[in-house]
N, C-alpha and C positions, 0 to 999 in steps of 0.2 A: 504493500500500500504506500508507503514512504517514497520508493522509487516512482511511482506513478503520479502521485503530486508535486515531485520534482521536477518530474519532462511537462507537464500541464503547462505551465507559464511561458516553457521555451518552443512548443507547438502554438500559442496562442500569440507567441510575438513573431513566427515567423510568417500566418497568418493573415499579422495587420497588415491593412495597408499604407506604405510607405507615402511620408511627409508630402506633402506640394513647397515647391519650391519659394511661391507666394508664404505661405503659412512660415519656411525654417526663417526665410528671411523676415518675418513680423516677429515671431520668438527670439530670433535672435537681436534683434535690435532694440525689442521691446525689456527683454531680459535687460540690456545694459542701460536706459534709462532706470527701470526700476532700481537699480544697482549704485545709480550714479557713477559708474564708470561714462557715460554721455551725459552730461551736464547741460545743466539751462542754457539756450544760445548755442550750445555745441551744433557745427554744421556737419549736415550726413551728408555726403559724397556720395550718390547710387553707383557710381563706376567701381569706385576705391569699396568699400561692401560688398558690388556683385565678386568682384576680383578675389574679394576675400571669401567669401563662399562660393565660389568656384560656378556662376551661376551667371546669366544674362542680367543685363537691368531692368528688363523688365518687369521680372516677379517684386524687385526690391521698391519698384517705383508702386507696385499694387500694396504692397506693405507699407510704404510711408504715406500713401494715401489711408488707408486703413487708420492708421497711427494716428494721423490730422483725424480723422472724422472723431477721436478717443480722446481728443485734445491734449496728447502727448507730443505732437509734432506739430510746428503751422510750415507750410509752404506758399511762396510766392515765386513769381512771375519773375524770369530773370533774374532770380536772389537766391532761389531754390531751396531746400527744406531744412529746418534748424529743431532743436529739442526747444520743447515750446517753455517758455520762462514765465517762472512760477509768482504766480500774483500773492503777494503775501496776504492781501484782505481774505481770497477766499478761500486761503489755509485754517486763518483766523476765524472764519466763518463755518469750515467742517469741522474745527476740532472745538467750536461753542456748541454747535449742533448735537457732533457725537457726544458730548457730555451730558445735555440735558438725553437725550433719548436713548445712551446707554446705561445712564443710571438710573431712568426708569426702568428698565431690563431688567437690570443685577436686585434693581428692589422688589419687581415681583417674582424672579423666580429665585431669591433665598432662601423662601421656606421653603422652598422642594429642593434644594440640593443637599445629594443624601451622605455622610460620614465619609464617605468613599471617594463622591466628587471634590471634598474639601481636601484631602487626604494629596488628593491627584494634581488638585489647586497650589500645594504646599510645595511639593517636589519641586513645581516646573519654578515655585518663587524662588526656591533654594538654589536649584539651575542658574536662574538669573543672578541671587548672591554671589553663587561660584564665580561666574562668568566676570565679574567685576575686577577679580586680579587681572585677565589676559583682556580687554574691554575689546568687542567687537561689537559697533553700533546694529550693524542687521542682523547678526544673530540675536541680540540682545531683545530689538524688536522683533522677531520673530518669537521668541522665548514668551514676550509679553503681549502678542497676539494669543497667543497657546494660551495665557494663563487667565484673559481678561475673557475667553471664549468660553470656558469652562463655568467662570460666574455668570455669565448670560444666558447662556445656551438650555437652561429650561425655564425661559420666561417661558408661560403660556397664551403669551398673545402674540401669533404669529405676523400680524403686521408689523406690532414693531420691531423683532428677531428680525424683520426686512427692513426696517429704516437702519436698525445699528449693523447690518451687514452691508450695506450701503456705502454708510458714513465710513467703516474700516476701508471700502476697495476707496473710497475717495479720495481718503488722505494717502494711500500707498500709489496714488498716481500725482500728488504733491508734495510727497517726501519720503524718500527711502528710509530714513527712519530721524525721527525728530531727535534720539538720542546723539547725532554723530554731531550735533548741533551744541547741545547743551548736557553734554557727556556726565557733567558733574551732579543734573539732576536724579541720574540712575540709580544711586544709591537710596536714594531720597523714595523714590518710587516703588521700590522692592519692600520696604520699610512700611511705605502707604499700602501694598497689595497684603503685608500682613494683619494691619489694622483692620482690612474690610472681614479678612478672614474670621477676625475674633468676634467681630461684628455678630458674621453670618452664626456663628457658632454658637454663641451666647442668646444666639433670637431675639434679637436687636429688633425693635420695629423698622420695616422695610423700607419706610419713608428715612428712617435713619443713614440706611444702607444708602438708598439712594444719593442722599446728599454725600454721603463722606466720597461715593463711586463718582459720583461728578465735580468733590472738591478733586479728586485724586486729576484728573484732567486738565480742568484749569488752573493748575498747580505747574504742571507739564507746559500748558500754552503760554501763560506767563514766563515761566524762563526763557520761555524759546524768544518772545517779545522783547525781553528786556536782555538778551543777547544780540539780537537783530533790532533793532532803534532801527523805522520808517521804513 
């Protein structure tokens, strides 16, 4: 039995079918904005790209059309296509948003998360603790996507699980991660995701939860604010 769920995964990827050349070239492009390896204003070259994946320009020019319509890319006439630069107001404005509407989240689905989920909560905090001797801003953010998902993820009102999944991909297409920014709020943060935890544990009123989960945010947008003045 063991050997037979072995070969399953490697008959079902020989299977798939293989990437479109449009698609590697939007993943691959898209991956390094996300990354910030291509920076705000960074100009794409489709010739210097196709060349580098081994590829025509024309798939790469279907990808950064793609990419503009995502508002990750703008292109112009004659000037041709740059990583689109990032408006500070309506950073400011997703991460005022995600806080009121994720810590409505985290406040109603606290009484239902069960010894096991907090338990799970705790680890990925501890992860983040660790992570603060060798500091790596995206893994960090990814650590604390994992850990803010866990407290939210049994609201039981499905529309808003849809506005705070939202407000997460929003800000991940205006900052790879607001830590590599304001590095020193990290600790700070790890510290705040333990306080909600005692919060949740003690059966805190929800409306409780909710505020200390929305002070925990605008905690985060302030520094990033008063590290970036205008």
């Amino acid at each position: 039995m063991a050997s037979e769920s072995m070969t399953m995964p490697t008959e079902a990827a020989v299977d798939s079918p293989p990437q479109s050349k449009s698609e590697l070239a939007y993943t691959w492009i898209r991956d390094r904005i996300i990354r910030g390896q291509f920076t705000p204003g960074y100009r794409l070259v489709l010739g210097t790209i196709a060349k580098q994946l081994d590829i025509s320009a024309v798939p790469v020019r279907e990808a950064v059309r793609r990419l503009e319509a995502e508002g990750l890319v703008t292109f112009e006439r004659n000037v041709g296509a740059h990583v689109a630069m990032v408006d500070e107001r309506q950073y400011q404005y997703a991460m005022e948003t995600l806080a009121i509407v994720e810590g409505a989240a985290i406040g109603l689905s606290a009484p239902l998360l069960t010894a096991e989920d907090i338990a799970v909560a705790r680890s990925v905090n501890d992860r983040m603790q660790a992570s603060l001797t060798d500091f790596d801003p995206h893994a960090f953010t990814q650590l604390n996507y994992e850990f803010h998902t866990i407290l939210f993820s049994r609201c039981p009102n499905p529309d808003l699980l849809d506005l705070v999944r939202r407000g997460w991909a929003r800000l991940s297409q205006l900052r790879d991660s607001t830590f590599a920014f304001v590095p020193g709020r990290s600790p700070q943060s790890v510290a705040e995701h333990e306080h909600i935890l005692q919060l949740i544990e003690s059966g805190a009123d929800p409306v409780e939860v909710d505020l200390a989960s929305r002070r925990h945010r605008t905690k985060t947008l302030a520094a990033y604010l008063e590290k970036t003045p205008g």
